[in-house]
C-alpha positions as CSV (number, residue, x, y, z in Angstrom):
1,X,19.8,44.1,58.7
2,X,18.5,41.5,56.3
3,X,20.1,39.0,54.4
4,X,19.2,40.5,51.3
5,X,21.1,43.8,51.7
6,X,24.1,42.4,53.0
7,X,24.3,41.0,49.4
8,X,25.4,43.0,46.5
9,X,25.6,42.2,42.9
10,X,24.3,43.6,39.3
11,X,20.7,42.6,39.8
12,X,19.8,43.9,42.6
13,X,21.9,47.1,43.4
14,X,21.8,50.3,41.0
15,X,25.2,51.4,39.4
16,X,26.6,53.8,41.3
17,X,26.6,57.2,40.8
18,X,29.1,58.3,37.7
19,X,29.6,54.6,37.0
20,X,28.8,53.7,33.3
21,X,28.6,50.5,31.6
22,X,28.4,49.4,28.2
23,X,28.7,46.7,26.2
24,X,31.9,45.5,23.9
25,X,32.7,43.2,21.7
26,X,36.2,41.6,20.9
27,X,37.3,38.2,19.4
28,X,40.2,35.5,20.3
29,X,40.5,33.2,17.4
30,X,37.3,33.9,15.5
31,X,35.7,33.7,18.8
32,X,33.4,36.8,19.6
33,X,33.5,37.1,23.3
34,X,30.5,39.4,25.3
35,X,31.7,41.8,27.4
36,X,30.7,44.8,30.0
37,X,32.9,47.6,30.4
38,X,32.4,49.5,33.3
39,X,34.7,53.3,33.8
40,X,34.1,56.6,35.9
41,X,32.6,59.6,34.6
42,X,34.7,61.7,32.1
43,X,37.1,60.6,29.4
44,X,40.1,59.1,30.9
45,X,42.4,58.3,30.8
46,X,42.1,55.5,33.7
47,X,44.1,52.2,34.7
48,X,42.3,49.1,33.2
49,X,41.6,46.2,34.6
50,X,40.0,42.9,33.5
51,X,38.3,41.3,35.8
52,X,37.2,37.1,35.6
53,X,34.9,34.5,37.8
54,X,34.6,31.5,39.1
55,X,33.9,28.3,37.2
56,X,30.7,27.9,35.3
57,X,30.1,31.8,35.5
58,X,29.2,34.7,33.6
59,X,29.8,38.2,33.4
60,X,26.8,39.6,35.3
61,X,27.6,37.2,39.0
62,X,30.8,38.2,40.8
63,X,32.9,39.4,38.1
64,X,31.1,42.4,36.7
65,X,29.9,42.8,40.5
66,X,33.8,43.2,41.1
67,X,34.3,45.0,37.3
68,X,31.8,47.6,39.1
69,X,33.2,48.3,42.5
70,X,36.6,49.2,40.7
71,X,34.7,51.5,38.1
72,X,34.0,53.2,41.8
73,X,37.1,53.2,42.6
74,X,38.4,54.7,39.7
75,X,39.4,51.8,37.2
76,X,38.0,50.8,33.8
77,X,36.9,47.5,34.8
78,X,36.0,44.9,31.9
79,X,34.4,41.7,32.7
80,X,33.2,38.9,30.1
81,X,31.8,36.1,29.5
82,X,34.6,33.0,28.0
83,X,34.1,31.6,25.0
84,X,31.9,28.9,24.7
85,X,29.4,30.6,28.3
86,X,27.2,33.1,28.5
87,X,26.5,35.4,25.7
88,X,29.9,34.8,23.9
89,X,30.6,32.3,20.7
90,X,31.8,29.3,20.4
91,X,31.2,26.3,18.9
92,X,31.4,23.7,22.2
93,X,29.7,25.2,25.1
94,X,30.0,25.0,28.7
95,X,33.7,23.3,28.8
96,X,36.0,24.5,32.1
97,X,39.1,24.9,29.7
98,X,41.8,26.0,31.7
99,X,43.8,26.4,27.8
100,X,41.0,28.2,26.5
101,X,40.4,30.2,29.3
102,X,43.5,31.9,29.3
103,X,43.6,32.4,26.0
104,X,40.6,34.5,26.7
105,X,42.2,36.6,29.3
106,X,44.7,37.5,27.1
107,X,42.6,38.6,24.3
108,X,40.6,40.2,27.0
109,X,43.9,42.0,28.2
110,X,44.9,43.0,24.5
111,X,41.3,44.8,23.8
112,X,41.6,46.8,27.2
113,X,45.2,47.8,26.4
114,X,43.7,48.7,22.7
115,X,41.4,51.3,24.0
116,X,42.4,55.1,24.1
117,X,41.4,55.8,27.3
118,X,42.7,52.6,29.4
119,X,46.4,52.4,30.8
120,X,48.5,50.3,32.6
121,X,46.1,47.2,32.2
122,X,46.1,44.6,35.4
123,X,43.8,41.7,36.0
124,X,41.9,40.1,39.0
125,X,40.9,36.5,39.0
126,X,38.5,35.2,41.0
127,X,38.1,31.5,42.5
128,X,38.9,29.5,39.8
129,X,40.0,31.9,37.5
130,X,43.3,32.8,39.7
131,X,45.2,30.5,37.7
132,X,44.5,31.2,34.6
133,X,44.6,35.0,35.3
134,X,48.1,34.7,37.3
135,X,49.2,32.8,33.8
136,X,48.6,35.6,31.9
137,X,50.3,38.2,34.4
138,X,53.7,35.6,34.3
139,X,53.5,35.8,30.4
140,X,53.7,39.6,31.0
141,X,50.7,40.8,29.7
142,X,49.1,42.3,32.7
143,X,51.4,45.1,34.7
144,X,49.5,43.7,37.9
145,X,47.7,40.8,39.4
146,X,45.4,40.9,41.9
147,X,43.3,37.1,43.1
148,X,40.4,37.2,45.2
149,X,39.8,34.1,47.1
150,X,41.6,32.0,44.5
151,X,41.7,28.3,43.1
152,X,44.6,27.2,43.1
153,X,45.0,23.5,42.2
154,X,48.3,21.2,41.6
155,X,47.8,17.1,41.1
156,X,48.4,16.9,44.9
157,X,45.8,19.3,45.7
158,X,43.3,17.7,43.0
159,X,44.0,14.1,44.5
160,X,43.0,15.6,48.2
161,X,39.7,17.5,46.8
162,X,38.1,14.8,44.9
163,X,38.2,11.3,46.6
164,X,42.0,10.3,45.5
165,X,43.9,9.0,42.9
166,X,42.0,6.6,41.5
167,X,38.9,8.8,41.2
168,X,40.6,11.7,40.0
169,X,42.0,9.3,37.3
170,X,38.6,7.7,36.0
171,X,36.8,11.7,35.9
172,X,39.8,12.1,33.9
173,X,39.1,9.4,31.7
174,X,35.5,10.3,32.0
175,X,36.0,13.7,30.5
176,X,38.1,12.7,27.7
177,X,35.7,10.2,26.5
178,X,32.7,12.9,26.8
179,X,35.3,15.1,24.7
180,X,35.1,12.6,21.8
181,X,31.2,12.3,22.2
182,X,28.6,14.8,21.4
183,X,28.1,17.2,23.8
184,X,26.0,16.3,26.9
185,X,26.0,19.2,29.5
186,X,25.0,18.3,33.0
187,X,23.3,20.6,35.4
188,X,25.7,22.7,37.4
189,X,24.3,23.8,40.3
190,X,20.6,22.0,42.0
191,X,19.7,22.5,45.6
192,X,17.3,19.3,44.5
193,X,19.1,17.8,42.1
194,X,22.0,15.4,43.7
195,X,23.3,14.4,40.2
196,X,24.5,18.1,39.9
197,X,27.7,19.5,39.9
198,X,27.6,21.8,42.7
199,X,24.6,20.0,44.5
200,X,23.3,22.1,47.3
201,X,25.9,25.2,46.7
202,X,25.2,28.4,48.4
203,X,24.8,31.2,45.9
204,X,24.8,29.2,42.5
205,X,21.1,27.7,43.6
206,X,20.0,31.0,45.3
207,X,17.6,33.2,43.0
208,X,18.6,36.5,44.5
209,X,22.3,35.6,44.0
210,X,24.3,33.2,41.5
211,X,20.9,31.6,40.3
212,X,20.2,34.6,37.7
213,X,18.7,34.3,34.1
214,X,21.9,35.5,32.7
215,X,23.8,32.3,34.4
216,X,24.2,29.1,31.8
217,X,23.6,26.7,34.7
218,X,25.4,24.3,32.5
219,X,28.5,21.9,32.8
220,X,30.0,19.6,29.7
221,X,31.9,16.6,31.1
222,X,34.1,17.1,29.0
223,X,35.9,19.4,31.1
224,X,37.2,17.0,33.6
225,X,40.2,16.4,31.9
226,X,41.5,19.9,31.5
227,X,40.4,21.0,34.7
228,X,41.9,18.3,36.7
229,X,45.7,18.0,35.3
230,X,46.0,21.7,35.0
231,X,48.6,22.9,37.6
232,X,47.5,26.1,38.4
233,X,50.4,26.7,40.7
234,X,53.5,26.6,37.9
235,X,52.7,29.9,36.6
236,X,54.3,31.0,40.3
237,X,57.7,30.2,38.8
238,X,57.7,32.8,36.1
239,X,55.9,35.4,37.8
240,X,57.2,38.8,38.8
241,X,54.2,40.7,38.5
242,X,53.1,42.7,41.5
243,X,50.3,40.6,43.3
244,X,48.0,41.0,45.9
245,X,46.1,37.7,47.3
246,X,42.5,38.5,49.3
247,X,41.7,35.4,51.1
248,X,40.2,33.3,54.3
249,X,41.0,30.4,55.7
250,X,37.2,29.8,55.5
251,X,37.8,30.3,52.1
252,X,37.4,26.9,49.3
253,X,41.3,26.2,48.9
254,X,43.8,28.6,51.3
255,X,46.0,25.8,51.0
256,X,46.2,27.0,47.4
257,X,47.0,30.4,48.0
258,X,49.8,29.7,50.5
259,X,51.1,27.4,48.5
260,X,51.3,29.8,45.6
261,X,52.5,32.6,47.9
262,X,55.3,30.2,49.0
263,X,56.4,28.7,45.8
264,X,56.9,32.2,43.8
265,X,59.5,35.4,44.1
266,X,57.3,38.1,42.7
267,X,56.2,40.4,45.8
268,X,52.9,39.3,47.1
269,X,50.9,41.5,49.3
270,X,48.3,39.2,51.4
271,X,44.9,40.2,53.4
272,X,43.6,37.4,55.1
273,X,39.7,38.0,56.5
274,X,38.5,36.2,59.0
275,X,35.2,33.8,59.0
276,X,34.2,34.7,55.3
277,X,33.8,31.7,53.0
278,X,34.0,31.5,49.4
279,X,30.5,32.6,48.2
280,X,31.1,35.7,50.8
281,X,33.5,36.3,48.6
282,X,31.3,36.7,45.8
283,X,28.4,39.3,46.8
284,X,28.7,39.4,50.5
285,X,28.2,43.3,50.4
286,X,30.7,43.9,53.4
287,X,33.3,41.9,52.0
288,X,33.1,43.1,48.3
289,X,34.1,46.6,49.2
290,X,36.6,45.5,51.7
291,X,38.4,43.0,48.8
292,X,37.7,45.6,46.1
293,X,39.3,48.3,48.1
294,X,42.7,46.0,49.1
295,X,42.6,45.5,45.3
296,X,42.3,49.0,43.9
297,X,44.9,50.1,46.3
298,X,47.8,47.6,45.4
299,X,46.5,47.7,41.2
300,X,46.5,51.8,41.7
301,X,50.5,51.5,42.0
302,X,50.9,50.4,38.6
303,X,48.3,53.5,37.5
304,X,49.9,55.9,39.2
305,X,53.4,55.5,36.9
306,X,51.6,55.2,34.1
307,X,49.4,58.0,34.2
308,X,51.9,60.6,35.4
């Protein structure tokens, strides 16, 4: 079997049959944020779900390739692009805004809870979204929470990732100085360019993957200080949403999930695969429908009540 059809994502795999999509608008704060909306065939109603990426990502890589899957599986699935990325508003663009991000989510949670046809509305997070989607599910607004090989970052965790205290410190400086300063984006993701972000990643610098037209390829330094004293773990406290975790230890940060897992009391379902790392995670064809089916079993429960 070839690489290229182990892979599955919106490009370069036809919606499946009685899937449709369309595209929806809604707004957070003046904000007009792009969305797709994927359901089954027929009228409804279904459970919702909204469905978010990793960092620096839009709507058409891993989250509408998840958004999809669960349209398969029964759900209406939104994915969108943040404000400020992709084909959404905003005034400052390309900022990794844990604050904003969430804020987002919840609009994004609102507008699926809005529509006639959606019930019981839950949310997956992917990578780096997992916090900011677990936020939202401890503020209540989401009846379920399901994270697929999440990001998961305290000030300890931050300290270990990138080079220490010290350095951690001065990007944190860095990015509030570039807050002050007119925007000057960086390019995310290079397999030739070393001053990137993600220099060399799999999938963000692969054509046929992450590396699609539809993909900002952009990063504002400006985000460093957001991203690196948010504490992605503290919404564990206040959580009592059912969760489901999908992870590996090959995975970017299982330290993250365990910790997370550990720290709160809501009950936390967990599938551990073996061997699959965090772009796997993404469009790995095998591993999709194996997360997206762990995930539209323990998000089903909510439905289920709700629909009856």
């Amino acid at each position: 079997m070839s690489i290229e059809s182990t892979r599955i994502n919106l490009q370069n795999t036809a919606d499946p049959a009685g899937v449709q999509r369309r595209a929806v608008r809604f707004e957070r704060d003046d904000i007009e944020l792009s969305g797709l909306l994927f359901t089954p065939a027929g009228d409804g109603p279904w459970p919702g779900v909204v469905v978010t990426g990793a960092w620096t990502t839009v709507k058409e890589q891993m989250a509408g390739t998840y958004a999809r899957a669960l349209a398969e599986r029964g759900f209406a699935a939104l994915a969108f692009d943040f404000g400020g990325w992709g084909a959404s508003g905003g005034a400052r663009r390309f900022v990794e805004s844990p604050k904003e991000k969430t804020a987002d989510i919840r609009a994004a949670a609102g507008f699926m809870a809005a529509q006639p046809a959606v019930k019981a509305v839950s949310g997956l997070g992917i990578c780096a979204s997992a916090g900011y989607m677990a936020a939202v599910a401890a503020d209540g607004a989401l009846d379920r929470l399901a994270l697929v090989a999440p990001w998961l970052h305290d000030r300890g965790l931050v300290d270990q990732i990138y080079g220490g205290a010290e350095a951690v410190d001065g990007l944190i400086a860095a990015g509030r100085a570039a807050a002050e300063a007119e925007p000057a984006p960086m390019v995310a993701a290079s397999a030739t360019d070393e001053g990137a972000l993600m220099y060399g990643a799999p999938y963000y610098t692969e054509p046929d993957r992450g590396l699609i037209a539809a993909y900002d390829n952009a990063f504002d330094p400006a985000s460093w200080a957001g991203w690196l004293t948010y504490d992605a773990l503290v919404s564990a406290d206040r959580l009592d949403a059912p969760t489901i975790i999908v992870c590996s230890d090959a995975a970017a940060l299982p330290a993250g999930a365990r910790a997370y897992v550990k720290r709160t009391d809501a009950p936390v379902a967990e599938l551990w695969l073996d061997g699959v790392n965090q772009f796997d995670f993404y469009d790995r064809r095998d591993v999709v429908q194996r997360a997206a089916d762990a995930v539209a079993g323990h998000l089903g429960g909510a439905a289920a009540a709700q629909l009856a």
